[in-house]
TITORVEX-475114 format. One record per residue: x, y, z of N, C-alpha, C, O in turn; residue in one letter. Coordinates in steps of 0.2 Angstrom, whole numbers. Layout:
<pts>
    nxx    nyy    nzz   caxx   cayy   cazz    cxx    cyy    czz    oxx    oyy    ozz  rest
      X      Y      Z      X      Y      Z      X      Y      Z      X      Y      Z     A
...
</pts>
This chain:
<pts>
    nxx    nyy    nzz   caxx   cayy   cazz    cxx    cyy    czz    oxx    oyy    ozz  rest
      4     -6      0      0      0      0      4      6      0      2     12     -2     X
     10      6      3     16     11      7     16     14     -2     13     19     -4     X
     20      7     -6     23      9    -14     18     13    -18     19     19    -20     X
     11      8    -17      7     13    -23      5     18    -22      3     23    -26     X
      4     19    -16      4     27    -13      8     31    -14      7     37    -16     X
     13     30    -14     21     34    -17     20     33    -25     24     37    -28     X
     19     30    -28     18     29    -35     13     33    -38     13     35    -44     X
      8     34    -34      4     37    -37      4     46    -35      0     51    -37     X
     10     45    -30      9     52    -27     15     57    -35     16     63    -37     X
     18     52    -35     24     53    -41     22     56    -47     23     60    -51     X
     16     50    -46     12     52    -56      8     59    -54      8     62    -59     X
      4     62    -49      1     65    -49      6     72    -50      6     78    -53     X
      9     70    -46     15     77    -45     18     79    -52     20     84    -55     X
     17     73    -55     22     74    -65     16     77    -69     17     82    -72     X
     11     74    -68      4     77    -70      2     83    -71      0     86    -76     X
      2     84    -65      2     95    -63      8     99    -66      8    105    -68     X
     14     95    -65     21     96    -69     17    100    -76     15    105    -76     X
     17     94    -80     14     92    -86      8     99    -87      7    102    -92     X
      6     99    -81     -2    102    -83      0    110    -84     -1    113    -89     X
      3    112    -78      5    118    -79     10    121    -83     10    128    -84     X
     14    118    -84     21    119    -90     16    118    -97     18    122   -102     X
      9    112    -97      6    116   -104      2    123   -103      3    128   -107     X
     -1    124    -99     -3    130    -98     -1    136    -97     -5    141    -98     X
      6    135    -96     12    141    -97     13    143   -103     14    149   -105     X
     14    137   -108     15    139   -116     10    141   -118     10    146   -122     X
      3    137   -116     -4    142   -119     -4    150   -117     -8    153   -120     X
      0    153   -114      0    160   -114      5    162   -119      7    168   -118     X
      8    160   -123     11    164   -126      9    168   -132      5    165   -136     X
     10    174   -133      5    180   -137      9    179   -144     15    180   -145     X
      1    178   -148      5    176   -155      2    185   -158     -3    189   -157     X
      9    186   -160      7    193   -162      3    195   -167      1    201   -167     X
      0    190   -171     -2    189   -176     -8    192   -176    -10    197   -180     X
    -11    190   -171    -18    192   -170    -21    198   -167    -27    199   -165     X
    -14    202   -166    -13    208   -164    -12    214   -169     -9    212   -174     X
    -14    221   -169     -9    225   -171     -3    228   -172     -2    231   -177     X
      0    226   -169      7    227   -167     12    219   -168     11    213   -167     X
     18    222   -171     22    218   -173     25    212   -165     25    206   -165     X
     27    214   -163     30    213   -155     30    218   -152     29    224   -153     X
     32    214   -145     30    216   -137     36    225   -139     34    229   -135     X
     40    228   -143     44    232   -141     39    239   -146     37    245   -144     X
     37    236   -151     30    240   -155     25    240   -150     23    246   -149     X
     23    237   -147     16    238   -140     20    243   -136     17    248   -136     X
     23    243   -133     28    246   -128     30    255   -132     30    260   -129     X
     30    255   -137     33    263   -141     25    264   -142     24    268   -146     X
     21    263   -141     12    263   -140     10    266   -137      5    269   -138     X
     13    264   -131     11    266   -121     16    270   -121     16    272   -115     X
     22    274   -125     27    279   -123     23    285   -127     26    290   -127     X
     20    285   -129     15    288   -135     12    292   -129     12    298   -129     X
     10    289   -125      5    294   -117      9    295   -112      7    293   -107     X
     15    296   -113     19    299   -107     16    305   -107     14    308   -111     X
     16    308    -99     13    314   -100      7    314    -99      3    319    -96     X
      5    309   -101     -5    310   -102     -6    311    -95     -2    309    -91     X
    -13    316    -92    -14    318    -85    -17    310    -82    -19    306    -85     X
    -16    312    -73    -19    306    -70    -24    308    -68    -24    314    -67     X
    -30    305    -68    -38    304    -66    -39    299    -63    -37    293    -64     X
    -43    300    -58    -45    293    -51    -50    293    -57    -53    298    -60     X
    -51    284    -57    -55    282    -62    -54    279    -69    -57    275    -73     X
    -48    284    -71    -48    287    -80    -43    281    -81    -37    279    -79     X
    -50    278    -88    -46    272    -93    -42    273    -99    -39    269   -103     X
    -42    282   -100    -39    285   -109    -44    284   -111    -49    282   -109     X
    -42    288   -117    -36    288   -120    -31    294   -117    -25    294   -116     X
    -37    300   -115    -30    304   -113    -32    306   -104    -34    312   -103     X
    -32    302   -100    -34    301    -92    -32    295    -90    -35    290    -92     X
    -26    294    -86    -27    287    -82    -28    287    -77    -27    293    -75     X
    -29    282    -71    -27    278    -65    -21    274    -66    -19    273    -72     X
    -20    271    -61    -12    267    -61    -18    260    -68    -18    260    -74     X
    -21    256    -63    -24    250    -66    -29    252    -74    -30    249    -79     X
    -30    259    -74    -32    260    -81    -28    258    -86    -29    254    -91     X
    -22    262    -84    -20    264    -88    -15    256    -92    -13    255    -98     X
    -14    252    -88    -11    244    -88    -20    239    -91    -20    235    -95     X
    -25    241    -88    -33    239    -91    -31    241    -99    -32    237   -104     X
    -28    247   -100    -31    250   -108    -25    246   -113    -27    244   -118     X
    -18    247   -110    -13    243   -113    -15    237   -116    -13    235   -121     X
    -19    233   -110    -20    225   -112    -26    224   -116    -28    219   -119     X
    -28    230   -116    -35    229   -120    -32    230   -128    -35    227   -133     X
    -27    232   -128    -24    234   -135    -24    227   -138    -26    226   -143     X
    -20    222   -132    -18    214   -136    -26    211   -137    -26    206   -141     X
    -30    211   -134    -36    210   -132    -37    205   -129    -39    199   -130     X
    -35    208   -122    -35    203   -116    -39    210   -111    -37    216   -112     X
    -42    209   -107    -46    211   -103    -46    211    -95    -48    206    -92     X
    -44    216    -92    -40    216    -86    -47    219    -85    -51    221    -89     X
    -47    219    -76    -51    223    -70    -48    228    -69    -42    228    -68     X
    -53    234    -69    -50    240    -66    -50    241    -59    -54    244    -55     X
    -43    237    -57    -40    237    -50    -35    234    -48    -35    227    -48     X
    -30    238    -45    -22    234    -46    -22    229    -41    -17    225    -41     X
    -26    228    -38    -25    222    -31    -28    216    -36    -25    210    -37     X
    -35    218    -38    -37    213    -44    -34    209    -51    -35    204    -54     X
    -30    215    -52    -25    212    -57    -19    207    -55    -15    204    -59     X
    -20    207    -50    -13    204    -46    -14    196    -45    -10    192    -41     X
    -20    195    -48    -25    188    -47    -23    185    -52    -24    179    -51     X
    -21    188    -59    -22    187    -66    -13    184    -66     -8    185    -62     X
    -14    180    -72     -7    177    -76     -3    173    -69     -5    171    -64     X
      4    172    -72      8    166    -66     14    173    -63     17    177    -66     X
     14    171    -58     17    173    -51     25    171    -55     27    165    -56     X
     28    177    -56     34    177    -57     40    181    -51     37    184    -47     X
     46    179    -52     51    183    -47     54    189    -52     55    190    -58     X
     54    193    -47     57    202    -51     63    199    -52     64    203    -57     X
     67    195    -52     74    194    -56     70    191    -64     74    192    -69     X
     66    189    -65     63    187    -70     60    191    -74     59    190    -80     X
     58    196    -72     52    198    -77     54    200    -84     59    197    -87     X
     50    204    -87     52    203    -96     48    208    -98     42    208    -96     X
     51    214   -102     45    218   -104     39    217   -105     38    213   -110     X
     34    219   -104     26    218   -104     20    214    -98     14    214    -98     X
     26    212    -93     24    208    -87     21    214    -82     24    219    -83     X
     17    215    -78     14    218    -74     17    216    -67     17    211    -64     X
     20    222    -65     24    223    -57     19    229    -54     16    234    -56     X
     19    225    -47     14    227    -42     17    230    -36     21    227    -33     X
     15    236    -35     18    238    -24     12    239    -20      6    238    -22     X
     15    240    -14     10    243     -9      9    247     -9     12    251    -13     X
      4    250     -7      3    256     -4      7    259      3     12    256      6     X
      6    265      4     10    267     10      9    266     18     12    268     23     X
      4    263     17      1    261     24     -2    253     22     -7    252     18     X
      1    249     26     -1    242     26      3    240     21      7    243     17     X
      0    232     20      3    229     13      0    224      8      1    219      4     X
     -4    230     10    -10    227      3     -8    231     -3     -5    237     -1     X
     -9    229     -9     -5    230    -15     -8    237    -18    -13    237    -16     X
     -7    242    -21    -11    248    -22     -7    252    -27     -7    258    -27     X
     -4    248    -32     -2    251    -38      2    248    -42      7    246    -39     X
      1    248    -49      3    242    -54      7    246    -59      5    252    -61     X
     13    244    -60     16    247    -69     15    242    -74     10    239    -73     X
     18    239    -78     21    238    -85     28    238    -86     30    243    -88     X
     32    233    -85     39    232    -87     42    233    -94     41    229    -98     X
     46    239    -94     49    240   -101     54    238   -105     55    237   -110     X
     57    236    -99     67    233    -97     68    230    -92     65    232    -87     X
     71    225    -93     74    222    -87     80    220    -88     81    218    -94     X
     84    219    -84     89    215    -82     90    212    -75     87    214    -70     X
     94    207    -74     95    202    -65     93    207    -60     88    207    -57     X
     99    215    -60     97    219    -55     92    223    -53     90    225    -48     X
     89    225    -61     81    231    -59     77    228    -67     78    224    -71     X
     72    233    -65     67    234    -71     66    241    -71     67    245    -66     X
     63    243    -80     61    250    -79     54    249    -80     52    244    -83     X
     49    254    -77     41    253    -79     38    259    -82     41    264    -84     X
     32    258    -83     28    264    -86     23    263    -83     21    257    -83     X
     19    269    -80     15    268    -77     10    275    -76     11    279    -80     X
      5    275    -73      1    280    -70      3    285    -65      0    283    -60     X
      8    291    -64      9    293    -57      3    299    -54      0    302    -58     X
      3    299    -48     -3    307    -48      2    311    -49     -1    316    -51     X
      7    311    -48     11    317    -50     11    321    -56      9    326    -59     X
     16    315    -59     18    315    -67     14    312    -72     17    312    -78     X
      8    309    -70      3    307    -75      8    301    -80     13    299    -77     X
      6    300    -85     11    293    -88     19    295    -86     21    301    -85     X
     21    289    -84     30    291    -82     33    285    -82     31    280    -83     X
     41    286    -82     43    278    -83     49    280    -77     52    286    -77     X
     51    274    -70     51    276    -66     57    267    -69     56    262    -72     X
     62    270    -63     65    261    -59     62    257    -54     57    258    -51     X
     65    252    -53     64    249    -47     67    250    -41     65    251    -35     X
     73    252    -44     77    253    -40     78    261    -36     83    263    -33     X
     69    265    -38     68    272    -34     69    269    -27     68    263    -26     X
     70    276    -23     71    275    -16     63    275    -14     61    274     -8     X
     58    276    -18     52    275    -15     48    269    -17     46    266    -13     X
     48    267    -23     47    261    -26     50    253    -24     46    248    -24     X
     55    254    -24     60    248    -20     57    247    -13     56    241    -13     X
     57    249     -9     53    245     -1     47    244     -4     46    238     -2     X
     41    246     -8     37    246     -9     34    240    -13     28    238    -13     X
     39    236    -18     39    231    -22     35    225    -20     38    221    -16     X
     30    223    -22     26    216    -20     28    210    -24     30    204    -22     X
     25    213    -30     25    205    -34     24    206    -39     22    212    -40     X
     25    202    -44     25    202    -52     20    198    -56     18    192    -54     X
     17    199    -62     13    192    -64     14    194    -73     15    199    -75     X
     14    187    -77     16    189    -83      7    187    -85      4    183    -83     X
      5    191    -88     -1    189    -90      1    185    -98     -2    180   -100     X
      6    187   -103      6    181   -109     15    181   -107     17    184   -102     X
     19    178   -111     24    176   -113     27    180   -120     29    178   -125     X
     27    187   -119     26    189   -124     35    191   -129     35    194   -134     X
     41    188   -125     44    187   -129     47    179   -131     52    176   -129     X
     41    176   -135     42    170   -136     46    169   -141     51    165   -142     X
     44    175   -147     48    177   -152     53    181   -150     51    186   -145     X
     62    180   -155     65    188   -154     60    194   -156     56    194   -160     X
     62    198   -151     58    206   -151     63    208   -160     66    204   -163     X
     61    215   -162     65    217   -166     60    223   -166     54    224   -168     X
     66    227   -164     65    236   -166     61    237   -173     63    233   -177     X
     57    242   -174     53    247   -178     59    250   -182     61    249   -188     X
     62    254   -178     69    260   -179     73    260   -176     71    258   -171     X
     80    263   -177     86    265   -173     86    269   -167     89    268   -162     X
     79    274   -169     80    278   -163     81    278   -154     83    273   -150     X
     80    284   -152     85    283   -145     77    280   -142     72    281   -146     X
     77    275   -135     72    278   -132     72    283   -129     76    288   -128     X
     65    283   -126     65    289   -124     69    291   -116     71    285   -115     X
     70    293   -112     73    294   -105     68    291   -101     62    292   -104     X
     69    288    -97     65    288    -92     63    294    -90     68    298    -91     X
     57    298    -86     58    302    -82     55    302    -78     49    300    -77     X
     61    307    -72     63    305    -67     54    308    -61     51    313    -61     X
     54    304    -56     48    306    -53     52    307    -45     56    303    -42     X
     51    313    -42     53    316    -36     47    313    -33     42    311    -36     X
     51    312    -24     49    309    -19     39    310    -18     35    315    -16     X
     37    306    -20     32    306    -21     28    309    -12     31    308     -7     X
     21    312    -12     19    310     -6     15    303     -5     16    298     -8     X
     11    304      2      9    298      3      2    296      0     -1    291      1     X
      0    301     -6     -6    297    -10     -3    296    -17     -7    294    -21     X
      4    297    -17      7    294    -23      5    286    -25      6    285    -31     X
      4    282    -22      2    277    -21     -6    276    -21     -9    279    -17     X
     -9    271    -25    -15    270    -25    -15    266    -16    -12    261    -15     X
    -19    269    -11    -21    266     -5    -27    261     -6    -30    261    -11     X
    -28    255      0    -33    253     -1    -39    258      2    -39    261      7     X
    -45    259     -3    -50    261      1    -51    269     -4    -57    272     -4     X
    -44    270     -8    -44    274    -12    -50    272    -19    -52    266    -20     X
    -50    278    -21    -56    278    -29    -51    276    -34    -55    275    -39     X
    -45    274    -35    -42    276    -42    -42    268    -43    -39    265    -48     X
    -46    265    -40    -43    258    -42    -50    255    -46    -51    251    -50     X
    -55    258    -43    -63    256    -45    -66    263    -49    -63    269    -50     X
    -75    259    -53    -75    264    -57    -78    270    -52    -80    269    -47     X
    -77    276    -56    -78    284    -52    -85    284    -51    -89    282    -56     X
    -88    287    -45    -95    289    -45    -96    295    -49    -91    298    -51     X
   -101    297    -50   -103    303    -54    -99    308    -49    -94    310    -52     X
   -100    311    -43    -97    316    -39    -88    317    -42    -85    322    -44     X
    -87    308    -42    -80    308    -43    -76    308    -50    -70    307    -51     X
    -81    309    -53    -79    314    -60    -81    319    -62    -84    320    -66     X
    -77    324    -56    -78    331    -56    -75    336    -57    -74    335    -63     X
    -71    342    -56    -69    347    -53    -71    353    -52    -71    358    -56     X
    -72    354    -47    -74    362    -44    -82    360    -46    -84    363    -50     X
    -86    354    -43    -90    353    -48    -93    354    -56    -99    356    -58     X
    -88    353    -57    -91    355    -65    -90    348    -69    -84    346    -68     X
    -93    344    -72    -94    337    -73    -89    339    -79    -89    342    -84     X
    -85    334    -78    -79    333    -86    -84    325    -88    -85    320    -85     X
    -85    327    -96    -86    323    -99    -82    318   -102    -78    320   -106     X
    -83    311   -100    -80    305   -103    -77    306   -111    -81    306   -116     X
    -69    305   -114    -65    308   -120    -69    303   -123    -71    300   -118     X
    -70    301   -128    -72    295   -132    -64    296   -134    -60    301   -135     X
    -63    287   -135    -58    284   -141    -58    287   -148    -62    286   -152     X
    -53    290   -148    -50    292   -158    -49    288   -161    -43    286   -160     X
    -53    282   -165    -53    280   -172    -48    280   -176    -48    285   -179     X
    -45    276   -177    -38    279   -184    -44    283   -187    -44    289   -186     X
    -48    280   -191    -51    284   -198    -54    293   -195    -54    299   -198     X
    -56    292   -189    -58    298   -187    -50    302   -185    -50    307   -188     X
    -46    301   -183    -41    303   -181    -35    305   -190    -31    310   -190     X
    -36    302   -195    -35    303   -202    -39    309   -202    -37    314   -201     X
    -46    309   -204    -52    313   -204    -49    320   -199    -50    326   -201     X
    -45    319   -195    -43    327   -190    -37    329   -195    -37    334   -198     X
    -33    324   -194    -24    327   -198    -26    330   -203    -25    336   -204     X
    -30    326   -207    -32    331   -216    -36    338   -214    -34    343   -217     X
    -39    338   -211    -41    344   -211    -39    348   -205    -43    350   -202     X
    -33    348   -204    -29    351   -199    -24    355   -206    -21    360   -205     X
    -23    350   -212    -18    348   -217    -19    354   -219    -15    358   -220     X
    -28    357   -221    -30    358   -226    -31    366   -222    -30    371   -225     X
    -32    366   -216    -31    373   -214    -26    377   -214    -26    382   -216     X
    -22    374   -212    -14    375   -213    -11    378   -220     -6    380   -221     X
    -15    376   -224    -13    375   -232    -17    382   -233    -13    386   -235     X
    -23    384   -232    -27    390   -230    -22    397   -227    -20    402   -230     X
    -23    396   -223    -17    401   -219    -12    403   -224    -10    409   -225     X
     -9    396   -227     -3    400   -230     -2    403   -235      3    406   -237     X
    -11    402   -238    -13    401   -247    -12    412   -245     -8    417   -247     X
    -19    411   -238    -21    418   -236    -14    423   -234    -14    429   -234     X
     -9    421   -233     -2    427   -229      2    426   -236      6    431   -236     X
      2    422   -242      4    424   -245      0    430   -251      1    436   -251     X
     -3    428   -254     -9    432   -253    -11    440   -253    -12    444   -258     X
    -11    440   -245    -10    447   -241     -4    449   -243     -5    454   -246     X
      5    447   -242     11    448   -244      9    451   -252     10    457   -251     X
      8    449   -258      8    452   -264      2    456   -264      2    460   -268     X
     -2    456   -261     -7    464   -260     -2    469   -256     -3    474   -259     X
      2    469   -252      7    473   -249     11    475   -255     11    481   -257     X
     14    471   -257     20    473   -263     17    476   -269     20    481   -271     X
     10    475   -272      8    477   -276      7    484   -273      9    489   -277     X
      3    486   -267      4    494   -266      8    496   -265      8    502   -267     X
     16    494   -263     20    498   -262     22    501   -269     24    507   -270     X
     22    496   -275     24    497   -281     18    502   -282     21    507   -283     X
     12    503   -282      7    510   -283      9    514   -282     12    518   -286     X
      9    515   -274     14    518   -271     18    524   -273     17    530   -272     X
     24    520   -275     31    523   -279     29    524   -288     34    524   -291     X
     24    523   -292     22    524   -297     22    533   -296     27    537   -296     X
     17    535   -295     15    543   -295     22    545   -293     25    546   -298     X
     26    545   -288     33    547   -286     36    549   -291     36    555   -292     X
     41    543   -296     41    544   -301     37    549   -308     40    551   -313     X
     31    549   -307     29    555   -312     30    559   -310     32    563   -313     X
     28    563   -302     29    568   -300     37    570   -302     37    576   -305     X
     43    567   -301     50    569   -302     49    573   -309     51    579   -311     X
     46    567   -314     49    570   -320     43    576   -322     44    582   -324     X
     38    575   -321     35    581   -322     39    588   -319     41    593   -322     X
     40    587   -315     44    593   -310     50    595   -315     51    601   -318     X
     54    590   -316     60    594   -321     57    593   -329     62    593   -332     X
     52    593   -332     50    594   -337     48    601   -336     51    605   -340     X
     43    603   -331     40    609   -331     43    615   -330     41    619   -333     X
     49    617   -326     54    622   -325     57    623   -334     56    627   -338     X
     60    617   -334     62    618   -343     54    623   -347     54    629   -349     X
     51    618   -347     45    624   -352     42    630   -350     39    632   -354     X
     43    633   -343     44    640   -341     47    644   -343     46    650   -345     X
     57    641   -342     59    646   -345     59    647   -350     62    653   -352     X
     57    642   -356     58    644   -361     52    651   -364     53    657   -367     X
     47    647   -362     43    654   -364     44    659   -360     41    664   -362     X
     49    660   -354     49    667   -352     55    670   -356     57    676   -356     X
     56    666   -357     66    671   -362     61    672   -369     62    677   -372     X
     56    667   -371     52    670   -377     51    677   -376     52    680   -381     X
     49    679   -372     43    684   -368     45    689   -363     42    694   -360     X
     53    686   -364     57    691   -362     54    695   -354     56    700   -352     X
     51    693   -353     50    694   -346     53    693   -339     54    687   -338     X
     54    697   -334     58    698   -329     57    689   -325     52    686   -325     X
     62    686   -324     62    680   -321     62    679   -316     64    684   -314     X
     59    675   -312     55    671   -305     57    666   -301     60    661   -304     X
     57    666   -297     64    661   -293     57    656   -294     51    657   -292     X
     59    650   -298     52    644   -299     57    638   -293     63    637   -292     X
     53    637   -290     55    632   -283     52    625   -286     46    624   -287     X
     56    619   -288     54    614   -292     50    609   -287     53    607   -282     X
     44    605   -289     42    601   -287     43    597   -285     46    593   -289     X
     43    594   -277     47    588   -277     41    582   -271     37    583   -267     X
     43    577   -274     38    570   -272     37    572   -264     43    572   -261     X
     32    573   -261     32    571   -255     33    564   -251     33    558   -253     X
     33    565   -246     35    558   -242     27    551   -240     21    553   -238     X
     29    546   -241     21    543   -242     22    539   -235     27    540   -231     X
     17    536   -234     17    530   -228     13    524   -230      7    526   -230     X
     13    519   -231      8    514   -231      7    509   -223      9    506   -218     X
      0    510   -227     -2    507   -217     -1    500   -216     -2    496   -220     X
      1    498   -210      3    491   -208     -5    490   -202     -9    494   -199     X
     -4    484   -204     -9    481   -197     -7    486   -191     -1    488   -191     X
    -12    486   -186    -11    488   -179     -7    495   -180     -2    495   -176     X
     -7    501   -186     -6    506   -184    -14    510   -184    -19    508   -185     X
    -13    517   -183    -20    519   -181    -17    528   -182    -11    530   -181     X
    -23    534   -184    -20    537   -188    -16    540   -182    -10    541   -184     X
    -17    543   -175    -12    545   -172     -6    544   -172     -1    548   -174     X
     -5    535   -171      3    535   -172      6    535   -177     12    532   -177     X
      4    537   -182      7    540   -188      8    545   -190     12    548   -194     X
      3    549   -187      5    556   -185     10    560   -184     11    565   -187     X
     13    556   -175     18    558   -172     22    553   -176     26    553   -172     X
     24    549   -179     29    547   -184     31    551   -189     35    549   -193     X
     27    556   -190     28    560   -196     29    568   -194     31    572   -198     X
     28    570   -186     29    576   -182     21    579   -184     22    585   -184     X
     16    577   -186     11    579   -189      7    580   -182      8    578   -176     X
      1    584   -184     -3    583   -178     -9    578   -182     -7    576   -187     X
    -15    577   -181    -19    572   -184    -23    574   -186    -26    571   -191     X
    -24    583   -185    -30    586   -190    -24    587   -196    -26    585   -202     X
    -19    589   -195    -14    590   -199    -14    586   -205    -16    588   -211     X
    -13    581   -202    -12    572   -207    -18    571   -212    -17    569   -218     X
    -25    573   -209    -31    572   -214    -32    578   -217    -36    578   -222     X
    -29    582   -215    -32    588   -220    -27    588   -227    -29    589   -233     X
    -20    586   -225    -13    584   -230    -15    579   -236    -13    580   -242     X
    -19    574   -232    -22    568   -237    -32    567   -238    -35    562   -238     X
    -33    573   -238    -39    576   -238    -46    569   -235    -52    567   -237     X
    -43    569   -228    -49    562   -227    -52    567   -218    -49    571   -214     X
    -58    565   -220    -65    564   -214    -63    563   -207    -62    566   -202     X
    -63    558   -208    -62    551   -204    -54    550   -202    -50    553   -205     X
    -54    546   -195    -49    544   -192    -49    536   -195    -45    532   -192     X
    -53    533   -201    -52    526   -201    -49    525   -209    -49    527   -215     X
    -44    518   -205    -37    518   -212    -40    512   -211    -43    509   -207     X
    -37    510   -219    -35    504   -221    -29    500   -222    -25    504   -225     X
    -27    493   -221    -22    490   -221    -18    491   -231    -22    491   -236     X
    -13    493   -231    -11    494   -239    -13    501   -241    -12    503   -247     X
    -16    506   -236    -17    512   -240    -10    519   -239     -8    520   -233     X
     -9    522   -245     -5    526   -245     -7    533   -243    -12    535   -245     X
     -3    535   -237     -3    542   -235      3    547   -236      9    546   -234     X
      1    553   -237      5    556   -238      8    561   -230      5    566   -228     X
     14    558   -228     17    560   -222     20    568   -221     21    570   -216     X
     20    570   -226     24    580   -226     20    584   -228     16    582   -233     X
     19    590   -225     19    594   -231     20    597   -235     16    600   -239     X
</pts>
């Protein structure tokens, strides 16, 4: 009885062996059935919202919580996480932090007690640390060590939800990544606590501020998100069509402008010559003739007004309008006035 009892406890043990080492391979994330090429294309995805603000509650696109924002990631591969970092810590196989592998979910405490109260996403690892991405209340998306002086005592536990370098990784581009950046000594609700909102969903009160209800972002669509850029394209293309535009209406008056200038010159030295001639015809006592000469012009720019062209010309303002024979104190952009008298 002693043997088959030991014989049978043997096969059982190989069994569960067997059972869980198949079950461990069943998580491996075939990318195929993903958008994303590999776990380092998923990863430059989630570095895409560094920055994005934190919200107790908020699942993105542009709002997280710690557990959101690890909910929203996984939702990409289309795996379906709780919004709650103690509840996520239920999911996939219980791994050791010398282990983990970009895309595994690392768990801390909270600041009080040792129940678990905020989740990242491993970016990097190696033997002695990892780096993560996460949700902070501070710095909203961040990427943060293990080896912070706040995060390190805080460390719980790790869980890989798939296997997701089953295959070699292989970069998109050359490029750098990005810096990690750096999170100062957080306070004590830097950490999602138990008992806090940021882990469950928000009640209506607690999607607020100053009570004024902030309404829920809807997800951007590629096609609607296409649909923005183009007609971002095309505004842009507008602006530029209009300042160019405006520019050869400016040049075209300055060229008006200096047209009359020039006849006034030659008029002036034409007309002295055909005076004297007929006064030496006519033999008549001669006249000191003081020759005509172009007065000085001004063309209006945006945001002048007629005072300050006035005193730019030593002019007073009834001066100026009587000079250029106008009513009114209202100019227009491109129009020529005459500055002297």
């Amino acid at each position: 009885m002693t043997q088959r009892t030991t014989k049978r406890t043997i096969w059982l043990v190989f069994l569960l062996f067997i059972t869980n080492l198949c079950s461990f391979s069943a998580n491996k994330l075939d990318w195929s059935n993903t958008k994303y090429k590999n776990v380092d294309e998923w990863i430059d995805f989630g570095k895409k919202h560094l920055r994005r603000t934190y919200r107790n509650g908020g699942t993105g696109p542009y709002a997280f919580d710690c557990s959101g924002f690890t909910m929203y990631m996984y939702k990409e591969l289309g795996y379906a996480l709780p919004h709650s970092s103690s509840a996520q810590a239920d999911y996939g196989d219980k791994i050791k932090a010398s282990n983990v592998q970009p895309g595994d979910l690392v768990f801390f405490t909270g600041s009080k007690g040792s129940s678990i109260g905020h989740v990242g996403i491993v970016i990097e690892a190696n033997e002695d640390e990892f780096s993560f991405i996460h949700a902070s209340l501070k710095q909203g998306i961040c990427i943060d060590k293990s080896t912070h002086s706040y995060y390190k005592p805080r460390y719980k536990t790790a869980r890989r939800i798939y296997d997701m370098t089953a295959e070699k990784s292989r970069k998109r581009h050359e490029e750098e990544e990005v810096a990690p950046v750096p999170t100062p000594a957080p306070q004590e609700e830097e950490l999602e606590l138990p008992g806090q909102t940021t882990d469950v969903e928000p009640s209506p009160a607690d999607n607020s501020v100053n009570n004024k209800k902030i309404a829920p972002k809807k997800k951007e669509s590629r096609r609607e998100r296409k649909k923005r850029e183009k007609a971002e394209k095309q505004r842009l293309e507008k602006e530029k069509a209009a300042k160019k535009k405006q520019e050869e209406t400016r040049q075209n008056a300055k060229k008006e402008s200096q047209k009359p200038n020039q006849n006034t010159k030659k008029e002036t030295q034409k007309e002295p010559k055909k005076d004297v001639k007929k006064e030496t015809k006519k033999e008549t006592p001669k006249e000191d003739i003081t020759p005509v000469v172009a007065k000085k012009t001004h063309i209006v720019e945006k945001g002048e007004t007629m005072y300050r062209i006035s005193k730019m010309a030593g002019l007073t303002v009834d001066e100026l309008k009587e000079i250029n024979g106008l009513k009114t104190n209202d100019l227009s952009i491109g129009q020529v006035l005459i500055i002297e008298k």
